[in-house]
C-alpha positions in Angstrom: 0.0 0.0 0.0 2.8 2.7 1.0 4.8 1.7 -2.3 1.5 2.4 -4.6 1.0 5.6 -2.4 5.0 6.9 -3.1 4.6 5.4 -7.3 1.4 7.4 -7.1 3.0 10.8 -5.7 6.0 10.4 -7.9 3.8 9.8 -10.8 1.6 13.4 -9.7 5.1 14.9 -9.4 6.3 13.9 -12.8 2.9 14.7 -15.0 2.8 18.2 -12.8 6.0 19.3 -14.2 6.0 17.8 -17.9 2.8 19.7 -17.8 3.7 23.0 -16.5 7.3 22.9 -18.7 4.9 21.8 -22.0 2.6 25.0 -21.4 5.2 27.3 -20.3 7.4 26.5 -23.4 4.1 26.2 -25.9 4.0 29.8 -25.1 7.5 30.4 -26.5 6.5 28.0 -29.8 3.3 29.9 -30.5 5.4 33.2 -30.6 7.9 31.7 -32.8 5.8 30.0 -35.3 3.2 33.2 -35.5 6.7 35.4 -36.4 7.7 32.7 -38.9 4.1 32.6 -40.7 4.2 36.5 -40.6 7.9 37.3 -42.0 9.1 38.4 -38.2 11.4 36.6 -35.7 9.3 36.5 -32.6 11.3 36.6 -29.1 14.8 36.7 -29.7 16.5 38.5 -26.7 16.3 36.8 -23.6 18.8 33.3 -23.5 19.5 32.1 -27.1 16.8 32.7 -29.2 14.6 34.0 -26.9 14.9 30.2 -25.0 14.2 32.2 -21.6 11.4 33.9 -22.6 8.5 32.0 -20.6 10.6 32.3 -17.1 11.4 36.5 -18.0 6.8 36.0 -18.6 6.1 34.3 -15.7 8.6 36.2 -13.1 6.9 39.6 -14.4 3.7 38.3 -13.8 4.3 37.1 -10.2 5.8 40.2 -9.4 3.3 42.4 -10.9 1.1 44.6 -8.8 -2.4 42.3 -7.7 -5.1 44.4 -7.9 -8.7 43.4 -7.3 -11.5 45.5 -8.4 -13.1 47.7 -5.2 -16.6 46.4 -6.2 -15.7 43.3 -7.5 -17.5 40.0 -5.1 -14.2 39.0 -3.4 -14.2 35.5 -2.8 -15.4 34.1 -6.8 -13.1 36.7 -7.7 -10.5 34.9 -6.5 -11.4 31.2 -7.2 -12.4 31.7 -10.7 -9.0 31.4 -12.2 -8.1 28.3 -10.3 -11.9 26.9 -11.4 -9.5 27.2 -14.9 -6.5 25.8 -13.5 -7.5 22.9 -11.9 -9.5 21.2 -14.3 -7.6 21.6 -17.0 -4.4 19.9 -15.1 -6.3 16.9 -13.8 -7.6 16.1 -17.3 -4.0 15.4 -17.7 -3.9 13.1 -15.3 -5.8 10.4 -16.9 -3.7 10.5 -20.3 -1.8 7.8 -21.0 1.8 9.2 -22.5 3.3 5.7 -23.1 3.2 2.1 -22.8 4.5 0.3 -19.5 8.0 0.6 -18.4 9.7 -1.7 -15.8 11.5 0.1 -13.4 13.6 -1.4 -10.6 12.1 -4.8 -11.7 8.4 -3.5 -11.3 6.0 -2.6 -14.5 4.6 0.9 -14.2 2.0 2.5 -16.4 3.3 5.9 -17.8 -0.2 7.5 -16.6 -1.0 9.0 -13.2 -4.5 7.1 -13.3 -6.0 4.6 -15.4 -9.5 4.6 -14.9 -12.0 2.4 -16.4 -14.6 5.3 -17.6 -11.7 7.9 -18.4 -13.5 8.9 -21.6 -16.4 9.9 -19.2 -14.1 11.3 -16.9 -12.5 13.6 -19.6 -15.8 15.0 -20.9 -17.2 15.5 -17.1 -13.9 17.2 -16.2 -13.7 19.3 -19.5 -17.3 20.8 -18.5 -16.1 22.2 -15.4 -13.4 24.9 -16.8 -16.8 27.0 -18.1 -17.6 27.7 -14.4 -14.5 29.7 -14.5 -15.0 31.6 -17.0 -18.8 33.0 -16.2 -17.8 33.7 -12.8 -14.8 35.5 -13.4 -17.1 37.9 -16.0 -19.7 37.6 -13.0 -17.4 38.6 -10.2 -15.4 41.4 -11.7 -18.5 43.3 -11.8 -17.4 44.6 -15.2 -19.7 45.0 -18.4 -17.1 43.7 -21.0 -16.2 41.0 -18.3 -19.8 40.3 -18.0 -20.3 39.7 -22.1 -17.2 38.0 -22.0 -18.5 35.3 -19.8 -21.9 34.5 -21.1 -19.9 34.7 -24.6 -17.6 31.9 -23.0 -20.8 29.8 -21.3 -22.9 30.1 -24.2 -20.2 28.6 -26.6 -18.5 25.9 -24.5 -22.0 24.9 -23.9 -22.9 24.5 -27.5 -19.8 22.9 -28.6 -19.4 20.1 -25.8 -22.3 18.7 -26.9 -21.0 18.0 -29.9 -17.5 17.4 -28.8 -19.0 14.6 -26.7 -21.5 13.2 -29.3 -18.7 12.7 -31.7 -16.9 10.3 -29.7 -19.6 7.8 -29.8 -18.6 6.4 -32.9 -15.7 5.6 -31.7 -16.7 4.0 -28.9 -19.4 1.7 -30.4 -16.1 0.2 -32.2 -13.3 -0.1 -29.4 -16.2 -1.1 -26.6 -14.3 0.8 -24.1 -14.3 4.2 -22.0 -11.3 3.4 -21.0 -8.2 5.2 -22.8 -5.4 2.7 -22.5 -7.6 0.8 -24.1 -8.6 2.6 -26.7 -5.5 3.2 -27.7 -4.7 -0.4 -27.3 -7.4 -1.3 -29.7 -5.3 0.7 -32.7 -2.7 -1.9 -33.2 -1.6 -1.5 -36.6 -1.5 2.5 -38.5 -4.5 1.6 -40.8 -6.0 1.0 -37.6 -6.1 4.2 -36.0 -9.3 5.8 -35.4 -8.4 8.8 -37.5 -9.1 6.1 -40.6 -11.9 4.7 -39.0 -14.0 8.0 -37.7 -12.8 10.5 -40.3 -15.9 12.4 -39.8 -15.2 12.0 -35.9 -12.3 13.3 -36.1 -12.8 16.6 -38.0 -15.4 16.7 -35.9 -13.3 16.3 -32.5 -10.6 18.4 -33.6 -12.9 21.7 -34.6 -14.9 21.2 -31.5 -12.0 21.1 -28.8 -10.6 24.0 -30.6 -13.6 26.1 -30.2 -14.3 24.6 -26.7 -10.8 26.1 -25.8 -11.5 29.2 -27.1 -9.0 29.4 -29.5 -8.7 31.4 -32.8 -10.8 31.6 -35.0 -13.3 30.8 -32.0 -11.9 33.1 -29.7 -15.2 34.9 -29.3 -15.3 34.8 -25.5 -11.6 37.3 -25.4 -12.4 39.2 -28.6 -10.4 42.1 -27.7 -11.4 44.4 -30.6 -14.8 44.6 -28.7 -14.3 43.6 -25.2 -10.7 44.6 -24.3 -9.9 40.9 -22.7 -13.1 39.1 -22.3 -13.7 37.5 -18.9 -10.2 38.2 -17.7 -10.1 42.3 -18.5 -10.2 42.9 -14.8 -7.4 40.3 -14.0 -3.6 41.0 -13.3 -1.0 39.3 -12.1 -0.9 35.7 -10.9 -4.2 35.4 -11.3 -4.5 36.5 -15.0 -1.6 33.9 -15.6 -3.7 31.2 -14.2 -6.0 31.8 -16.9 -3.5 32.0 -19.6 -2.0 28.9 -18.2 -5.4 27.6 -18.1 -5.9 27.9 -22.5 -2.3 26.6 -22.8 -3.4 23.3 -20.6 -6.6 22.8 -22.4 -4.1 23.3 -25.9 -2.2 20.7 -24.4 -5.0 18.6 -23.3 -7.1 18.4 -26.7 -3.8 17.7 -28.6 -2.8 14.5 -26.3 -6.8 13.4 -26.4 -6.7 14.1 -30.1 -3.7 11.8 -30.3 -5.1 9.3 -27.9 -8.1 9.0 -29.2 -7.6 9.0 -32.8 -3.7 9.2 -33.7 -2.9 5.7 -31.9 -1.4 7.4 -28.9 2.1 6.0 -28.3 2.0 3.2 -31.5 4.9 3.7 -33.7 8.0 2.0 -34.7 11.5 2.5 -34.0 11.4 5.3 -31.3 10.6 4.6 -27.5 6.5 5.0 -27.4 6.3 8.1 -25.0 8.6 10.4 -28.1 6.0 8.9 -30.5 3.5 10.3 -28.0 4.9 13.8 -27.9 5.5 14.0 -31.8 1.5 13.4 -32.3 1.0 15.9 -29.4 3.9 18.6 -31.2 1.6 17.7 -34.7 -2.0 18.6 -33.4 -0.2 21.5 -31.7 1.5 22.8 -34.7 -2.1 22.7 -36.6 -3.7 24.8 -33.9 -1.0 27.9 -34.2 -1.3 27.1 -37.7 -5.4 27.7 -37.9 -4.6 30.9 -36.0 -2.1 32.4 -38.1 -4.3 31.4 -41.3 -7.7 32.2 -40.0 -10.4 34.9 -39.3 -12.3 35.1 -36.4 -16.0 34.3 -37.1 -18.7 36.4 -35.9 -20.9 35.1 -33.1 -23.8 34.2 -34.9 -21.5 32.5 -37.6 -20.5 30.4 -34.6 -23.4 29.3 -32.8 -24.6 28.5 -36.7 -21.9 26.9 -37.4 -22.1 24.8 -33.9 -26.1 24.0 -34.3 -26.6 23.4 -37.4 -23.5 22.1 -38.9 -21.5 19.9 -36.6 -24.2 18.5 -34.3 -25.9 16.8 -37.1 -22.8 15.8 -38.3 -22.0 14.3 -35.5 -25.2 12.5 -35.1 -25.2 11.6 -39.0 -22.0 10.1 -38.0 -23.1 8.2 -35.2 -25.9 6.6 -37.4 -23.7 5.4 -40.4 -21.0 4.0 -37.7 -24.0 1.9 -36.5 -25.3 0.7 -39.9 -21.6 -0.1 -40.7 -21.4 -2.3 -37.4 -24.9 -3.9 -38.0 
């Protein structure tokens, strides 16, 4: 029992900081590939091409003056951003990054838990980080705040339900919530789900972008018409924990994209867990790219585009997998 416990905490340990060093350094990729797409060099000055940028970001931002909003309700004000945090670090949690290893002559699973419903888990857990959002716009007792969260509410809303609905393709053919074994159940490359729920996937993909927020989705921040969105009233640590927040759900979507549908650690040659990360570095790569490249809809474009495009995609989906399987 006390050896499980100690594997257990070392595990937390090691998935907190691969985590934290992924999205702190994902902030210093993003700024490099959006200089390369637009002719520009991005950071460049602080270590070796700009290598010690995110620790320069995030020791101004502790140090930065706190300030809270005189009218602003205290208390939600203050655990909204870690109603961001949280959530999106324990979906981590649940990822599998690699096969088993054996390590001092005992086999451990490169995942902190390995739960039997983690799908379920995932989506319940993913649901949460909204909560966040409209009570930070609540709480700041701000009008563009405000907008900014019923923005955020009203989309996530609108596009988990689809998120969720098209994963069930997928598993009506593995038979299984749980990940490991999902990802067990793509063996081979032809295989991988991406080949066997094309429409899934697309579906997936454009969903978990907008659910993060993310351009061209980024609705909720829109600072052309609401300075910052939900966070405008936010400074210091606390603003960081909602930027760390986005970069974790980034991060999140890319290793469930690759879990799910990219075979998660399969591949030849390499050890499993680099295969992992390449997948991860891919979907990554794709959502900088889609920022760089696209515009940002309008709201009603959106909720269209949510309603009456993907969901009955994704439920057209769901019927052909089951005629397929019939």
């Amino acid at each position: 029992m006390i050896e499980f416990v100690i594997i257990t905490l070392v595990k937390i340990g090691v998935f907190l900081g691969v985590w934290l060093f992924l999205m702190a350094y994902l902030t210093w990729l993003e700024r490099k590939l959006l200089g390369d797409f637009q002719v520009r060099l991005g950071p460049m000055y602080v270590g070796p091409h700009g290598l010690l940028q995110p620790i320069a970001d995030g020791l101004k931002l502790f140090f930065k003056e706190d300030i809270t909003p005189s009218s602003a309700s205290k208390l939600v004000y203050t655990l909204a951003p870690l109603l961001t945090f949280v959530p999106a670090y324990i979906i981590f949690g649940v990822i599998p990054l690699g096969d088993k290893i054996t390590l001092f002559g005992k086999e451990i699973e490169l995942v902190v838990s390995n739960l039997n419903i983690g799908v379920l888990y995932v989506l319940a857990v993913l649901s949460m980080a909204v909560y966040g959002l409209v009570l930070a716009g609540w709480a700041s007792n701000s009008k563009y705040s405000l907008l900014g969260g019923i923005r955020s509410t009203a989309q996530m809303i609108s596009y988990e339900v689809t998120l969720g609905l098209s994963l069930i393709g997928l598993l009506m053919i593995s038979g299984s919530l749980n990940l490991v074994e999902i990802v067990k159940s793509q063996d081979s490359f032809f295989h991988w789900y991406i080949f066997r729920q094309p429409l899934g996937f697309i579906i997936f993909l454009i969903c978990g972008i907008a659910d993060n927020n993310r351009a061209p989705f980024d609705l909720p921040e829109a600072e052309n018409e609401l300075v910052a969105g939900y966070y405008t009233e936010y400074s210091s640590m606390k603003f960081a924990l909602f930027f760390l927040g986005e970069y974790g759900n980034m991060i999140n979507i890319s290793a469930l994209t690759t879990t799910l549908f990219l075979g998660g650690w399969q591949g030849p040659f390499l050890p499993p867990f680099i295969w992992f990360f390449i997948k991860v570095f891919l979907v990554l790569f794709l959502f900088i790219w889609l920022r760089a490249t696209l515009p940002r809809f309008r709201y009603d474009q959106l909720m269209n585009f949510g309603w009456k495009v993907l969901l009955p995609l994704a439920l057209f989906n769901i019927f052909i997998t089951g005629i397929i399987m019939v």
